[in-house]
C-alpha positions in Angstrom: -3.6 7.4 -38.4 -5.8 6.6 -35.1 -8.7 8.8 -35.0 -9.8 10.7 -32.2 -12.7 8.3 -30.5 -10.1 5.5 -31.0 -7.3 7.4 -28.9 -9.7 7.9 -26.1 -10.8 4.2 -26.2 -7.1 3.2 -25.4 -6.8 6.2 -22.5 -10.8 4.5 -21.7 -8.9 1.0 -20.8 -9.6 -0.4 -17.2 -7.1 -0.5 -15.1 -7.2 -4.6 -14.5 -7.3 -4.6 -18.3 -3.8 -3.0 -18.9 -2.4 -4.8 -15.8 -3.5 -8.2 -17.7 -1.9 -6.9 -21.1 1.5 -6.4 -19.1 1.2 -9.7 -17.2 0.8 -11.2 -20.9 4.1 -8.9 -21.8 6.3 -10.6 -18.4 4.9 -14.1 -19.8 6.5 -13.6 -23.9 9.8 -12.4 -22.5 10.1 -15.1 -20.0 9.6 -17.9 -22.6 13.1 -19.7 -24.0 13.1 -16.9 -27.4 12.1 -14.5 -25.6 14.4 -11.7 -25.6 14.2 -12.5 -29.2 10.3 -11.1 -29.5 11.0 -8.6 -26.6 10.9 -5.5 -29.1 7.5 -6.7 -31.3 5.9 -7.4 -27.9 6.6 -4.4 -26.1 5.4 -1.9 -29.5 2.4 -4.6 -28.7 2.0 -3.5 -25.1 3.0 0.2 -25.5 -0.1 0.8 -27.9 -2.0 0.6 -24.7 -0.3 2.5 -23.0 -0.2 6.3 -24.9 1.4 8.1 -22.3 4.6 6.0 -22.0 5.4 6.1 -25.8 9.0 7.7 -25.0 10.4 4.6 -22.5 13.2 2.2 -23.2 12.2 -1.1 -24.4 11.4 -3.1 -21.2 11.0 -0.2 -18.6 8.4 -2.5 -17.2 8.9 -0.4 -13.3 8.4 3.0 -14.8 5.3 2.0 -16.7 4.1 0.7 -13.8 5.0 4.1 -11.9 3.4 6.0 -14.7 -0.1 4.5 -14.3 0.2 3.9 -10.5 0.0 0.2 -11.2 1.1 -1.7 -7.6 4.3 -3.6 -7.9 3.8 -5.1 -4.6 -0.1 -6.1 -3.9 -0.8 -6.5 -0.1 -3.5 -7.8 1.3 -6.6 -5.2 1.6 -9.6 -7.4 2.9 -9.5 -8.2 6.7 -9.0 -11.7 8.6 -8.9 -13.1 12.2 -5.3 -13.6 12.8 -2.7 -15.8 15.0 0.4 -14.8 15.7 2.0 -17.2 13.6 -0.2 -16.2 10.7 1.0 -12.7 11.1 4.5 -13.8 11.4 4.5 -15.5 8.1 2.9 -12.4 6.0 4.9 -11.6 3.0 7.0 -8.8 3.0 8.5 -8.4 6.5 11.8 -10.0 7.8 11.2 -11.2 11.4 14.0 -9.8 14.3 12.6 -11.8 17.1 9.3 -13.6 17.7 7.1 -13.3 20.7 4.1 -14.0 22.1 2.2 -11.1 21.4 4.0 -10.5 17.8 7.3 -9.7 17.2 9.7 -7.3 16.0 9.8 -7.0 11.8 10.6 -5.0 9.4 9.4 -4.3 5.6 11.3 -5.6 3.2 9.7 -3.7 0.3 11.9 -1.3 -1.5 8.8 1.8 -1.1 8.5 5.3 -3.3 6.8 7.2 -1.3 5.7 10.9 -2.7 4.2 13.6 -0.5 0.6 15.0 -2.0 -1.3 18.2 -0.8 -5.1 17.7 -2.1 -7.6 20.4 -1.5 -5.2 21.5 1.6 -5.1 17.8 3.2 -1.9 15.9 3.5 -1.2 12.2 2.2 1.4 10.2 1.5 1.8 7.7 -2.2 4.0 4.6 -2.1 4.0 3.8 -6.0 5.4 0.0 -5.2 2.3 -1.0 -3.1 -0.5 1.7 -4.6 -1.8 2.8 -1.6 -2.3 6.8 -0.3 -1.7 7.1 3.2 -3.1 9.7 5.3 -0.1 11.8 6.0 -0.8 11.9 9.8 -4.3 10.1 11.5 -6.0 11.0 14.5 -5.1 13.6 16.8 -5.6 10.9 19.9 -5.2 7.8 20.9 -9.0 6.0 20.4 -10.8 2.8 21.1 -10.7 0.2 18.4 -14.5 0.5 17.8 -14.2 4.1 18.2 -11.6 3.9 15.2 -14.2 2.7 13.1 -16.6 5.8 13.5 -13.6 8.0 13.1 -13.5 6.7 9.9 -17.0 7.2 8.9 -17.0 10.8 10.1 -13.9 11.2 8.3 -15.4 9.2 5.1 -18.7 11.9 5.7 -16.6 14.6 5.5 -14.8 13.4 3.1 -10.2 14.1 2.8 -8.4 14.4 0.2 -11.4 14.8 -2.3 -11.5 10.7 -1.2 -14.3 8.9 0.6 -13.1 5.1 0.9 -10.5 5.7 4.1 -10.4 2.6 5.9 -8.1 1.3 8.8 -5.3 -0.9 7.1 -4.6 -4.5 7.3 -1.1 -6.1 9.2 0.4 -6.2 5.8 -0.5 -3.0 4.5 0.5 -1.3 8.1 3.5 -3.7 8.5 4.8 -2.1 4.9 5.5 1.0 6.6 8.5 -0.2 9.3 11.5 0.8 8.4 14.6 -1.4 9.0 16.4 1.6 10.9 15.2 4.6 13.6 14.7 7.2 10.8 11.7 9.8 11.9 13.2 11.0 14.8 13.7 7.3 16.5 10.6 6.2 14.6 10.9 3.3 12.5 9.0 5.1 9.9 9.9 7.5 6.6 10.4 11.1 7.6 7.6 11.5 5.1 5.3 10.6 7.7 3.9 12.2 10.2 5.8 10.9 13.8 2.8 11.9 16.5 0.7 8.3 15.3 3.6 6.2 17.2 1.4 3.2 16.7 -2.0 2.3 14.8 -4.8 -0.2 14.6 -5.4 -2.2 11.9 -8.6 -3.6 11.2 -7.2 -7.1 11.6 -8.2 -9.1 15.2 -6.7 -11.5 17.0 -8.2 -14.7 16.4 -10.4 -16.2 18.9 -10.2 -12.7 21.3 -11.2 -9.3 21.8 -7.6 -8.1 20.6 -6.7 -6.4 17.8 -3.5 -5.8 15.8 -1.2 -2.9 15.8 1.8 -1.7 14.3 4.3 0.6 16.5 7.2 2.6 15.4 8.7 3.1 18.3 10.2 -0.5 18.6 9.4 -1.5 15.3 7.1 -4.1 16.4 3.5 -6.3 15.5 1.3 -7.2 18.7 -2.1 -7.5 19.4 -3.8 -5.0 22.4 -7.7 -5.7 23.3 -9.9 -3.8 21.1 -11.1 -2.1 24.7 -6.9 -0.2 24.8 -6.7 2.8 23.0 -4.4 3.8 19.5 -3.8 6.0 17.1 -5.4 5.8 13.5 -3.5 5.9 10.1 -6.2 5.6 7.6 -5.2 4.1 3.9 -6.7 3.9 0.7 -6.0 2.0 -3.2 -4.9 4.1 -5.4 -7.0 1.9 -8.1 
């Protein structure tokens, strides 16, 4: 019988701790025998996991859903970009290739859930662990200008969060849709459809140009930082 301080160290462990414990798990059941220690090593794994005590051996995704633990990790910190650097992110299947970007699509498979926090809108995708603001700015605003949205925003403080930032090509890029869906938007329905396109805080290398993502095409370019855009702020979940 756990006692009670010992039950609230497992509930206690950090987040990159339990994501280590199940990248341990993937590594067992990929070895030659085993399928054979699959059972032993997920009782192993579970025990760290006290809220998922009633899953099927090897529900790997919904353990993962459970703790909001990313399946699909994009890139968070920003760079100078080419286009041919931004062409080859992970995740997106290129239509056509241009100068100034080209039109993509996401190829992540998202689960996106709608959130009301202390009256403000955002959106979850549980595959890449980020929480969207459900909308962004009212207007269209300079990319400098984007970055003091943000602070006032961060001041103010949304969604009982303070960390809103603008997102990268990859995190924005996630949110294209293969088809029109949001009223000829290539973007979920869950979304707001007034932010038609949104900085990221990625630039153009070797320019005054900035990346965007728009929905109405479906499409990845640059626009000098000086051209104005909506903003989509995002945050990690963890």
């Amino acid at each position: 019988m756990k006692t009670k301080q010992e039950k609230n160290e497992q509930v206690s462990i950090s987040m990159d701790t339990r994501k280590e414990i199940i990248r341990k798990y993937e590594k067992i059941i990929s070895l030659k025998y085993g399928k054979d220690m699959e059972e032993a090593a997920w009782s192993s794994l579970i025990n760290n996991f006290p809220e998922a005590k009633g899953l099927a051996i090897g529900d790997i995704e919904r353990l993962k859903y459970i703790y909001e633990i990313p399946l699909v990790k994009l890139r968070q910190s920003y760079l100078d970009l080419t286009v041919s650097k931004v062409l080859s992110i992970s995740n997106i299947y290129i239509r056509s290739k241009y100068d100034w970007g080209g039109c993509v699509y996401s190829t992540i498979s998202h689960n996106y859930q709608s959130r009301s926090i202390n009256g403000n809108n955002v959106v979850v995708d549980h595959v890449t662990g980020l929480m969207w603001y459900q909308s962004g700015s009212d207007t269209f605003i300079e990319w400098n200008k984007a970055k003091q949205w943000l602070k006032d925003l961060n001041f103010r403080g949304y969604a009982g969060y303070n960390d809103w930032r603008l997102p990268t090509v990859d995190e924005a890029a996630s949110l294209l849709e293969f088809s029109s869906k949001n009223k000829s938007l290539y973007i979920d329905n869950v979304f707001s459809r007034k932010q038609k396109q949104i900085w990221t805080g990625d630039k153009l290398a070797g320019s005054e140009s900035a990346w965007l993502v728009a929905f109405q095409l479906g499409t990845v370019r640059y626009l000098h930082i000086d051209d104005r855009c909506y903003v989509r702020p995002v945050r990690r979940l963890n």
